[in-house]
N, C-alpha and C positions, 0 to 999 in steps of 0.2 A: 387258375394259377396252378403249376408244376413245378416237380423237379426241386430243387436247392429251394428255390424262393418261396416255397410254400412250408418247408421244412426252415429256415430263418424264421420267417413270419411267425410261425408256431410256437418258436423259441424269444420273438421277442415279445408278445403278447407274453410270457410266462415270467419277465422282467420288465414293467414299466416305467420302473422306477431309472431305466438307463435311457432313457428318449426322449428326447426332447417336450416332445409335446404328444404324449399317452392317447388322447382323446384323437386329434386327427390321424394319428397312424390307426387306431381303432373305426376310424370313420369312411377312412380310403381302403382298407381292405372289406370290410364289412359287403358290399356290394359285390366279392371274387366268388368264383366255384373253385370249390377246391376238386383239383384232379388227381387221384389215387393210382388210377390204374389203365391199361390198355383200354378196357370199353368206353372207360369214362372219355380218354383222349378220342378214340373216333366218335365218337356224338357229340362231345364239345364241337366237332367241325363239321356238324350238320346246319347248325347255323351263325349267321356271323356274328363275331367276335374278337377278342383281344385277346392274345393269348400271351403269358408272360412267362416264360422258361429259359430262364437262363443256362447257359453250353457258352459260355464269352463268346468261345471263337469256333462256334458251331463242330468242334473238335467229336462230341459223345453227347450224351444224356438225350434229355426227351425232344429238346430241341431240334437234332438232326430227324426226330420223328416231323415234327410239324415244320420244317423247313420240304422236307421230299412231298408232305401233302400239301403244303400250298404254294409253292416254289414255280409252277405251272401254270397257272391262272391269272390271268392279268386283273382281275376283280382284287387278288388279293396284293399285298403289301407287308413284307419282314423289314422290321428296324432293329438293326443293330446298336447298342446300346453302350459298346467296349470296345476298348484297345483291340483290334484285329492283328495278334502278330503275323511277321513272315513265317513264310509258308503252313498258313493254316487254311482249314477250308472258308473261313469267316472271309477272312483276306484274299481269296483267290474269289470269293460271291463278289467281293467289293471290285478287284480291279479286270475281274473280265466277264462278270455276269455269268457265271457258270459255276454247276456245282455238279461234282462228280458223284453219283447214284447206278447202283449196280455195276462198277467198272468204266461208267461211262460217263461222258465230259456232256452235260444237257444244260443247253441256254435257260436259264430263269427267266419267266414273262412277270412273274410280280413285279412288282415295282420296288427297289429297293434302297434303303436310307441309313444315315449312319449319323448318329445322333453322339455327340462327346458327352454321356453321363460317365462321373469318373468318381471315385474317393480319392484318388491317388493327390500326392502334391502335383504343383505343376513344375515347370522349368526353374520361376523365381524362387518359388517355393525352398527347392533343393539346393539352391546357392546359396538363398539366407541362413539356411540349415546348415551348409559347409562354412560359411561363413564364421559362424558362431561354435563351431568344434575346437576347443582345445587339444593344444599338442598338436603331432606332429605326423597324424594317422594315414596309411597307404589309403584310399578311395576307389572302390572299385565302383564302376558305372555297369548296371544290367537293367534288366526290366525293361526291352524297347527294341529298338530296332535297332541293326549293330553300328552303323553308321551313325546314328545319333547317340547310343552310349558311346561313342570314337569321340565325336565333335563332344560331347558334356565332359568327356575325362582329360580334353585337353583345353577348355573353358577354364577346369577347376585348377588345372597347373599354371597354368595364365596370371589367372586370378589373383589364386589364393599360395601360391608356390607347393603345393602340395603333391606327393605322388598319388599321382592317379592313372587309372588303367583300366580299358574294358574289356574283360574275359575273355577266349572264343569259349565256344561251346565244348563243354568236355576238359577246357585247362582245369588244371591243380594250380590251387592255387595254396602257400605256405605262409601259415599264421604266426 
């Protein structure tokens, strides 16, 4: 284990008293290496394994390290585990099998998968939620892809008669 999720993990082991069930999150990590540093990462990939490093959308961290080592090898296999926004590298792995490395656009031969683990609400989720707001509040729709913040913020005026609106990137917007 790397990166954010080994530093989470650290932190939630130091509060048990916030989880659900103490004993099984101590039971499902217990079996992880923790990896610290550059050496550690290249010998972790001396032999096989799973490797959990969270980068969402393959954007930075140690991630982008073990996506360029085993990105090549049709033995191996990366699962994506999140939202891939537009134009990210996560999202450019998913819809054209390539990932740009050294300036350069190189076909992935792993095998690659995209799994919907999520915290987030879903769609219903966020309508019961608008549903249940008192008053008479502006609704701005983000977090997504912009077309679908478009189509949710005109669901929610539909709806719910509310003004709602989705951002571009960069508006001001006035509170």
């Amino acid at each position: 284990m790397d990166g954010m999720a080994l530093k989470v993990n650290e932190i939630m082991f130091r509060y048990p008293e916030y989880l659900k069930d103490a004993k099984l999150f101590a039971d499902s990590i217990n079996g992880t290496v923790a990896i610290r540093n550059q050496h550690e990462r290249k010998k972790a990939l001396d032999e096989p394994c799973v490797v959990i490093s969270p980068a969402g959308m393959l954007v930075g961290g140690n991630a982008v390290y073990y996506l360029q080592q085993l990105a090549f090898d049709n033995k191996n296999g990366i699962a994506l585990v999140s939202y891939q926004g537009e134009g990210t590298p996560g999202r450019k792995l998913l819809e054209t099998g390539k990932v740009s490395t050294r300036g350069h656009d190189m076909k992935v031969t792993a095998e690659v998968k995209q799994f919907e683990f999520s915290g987030h609400a879903d769609r219903n989720d966020l309508l019961d939620f608008v549903k249940n707001i008192k008053g008479n509040p502006k609704v701005l729709t983000v977090h997504g892809d912009s077309d679908s913040c478009i189509k949710f913020a005109e669901e929610i005026k539909e709806k719910f008669g509310l003004d709602a609106h989705s951002p571009e990137s960069n508006e001001i917007i006035e509170i």
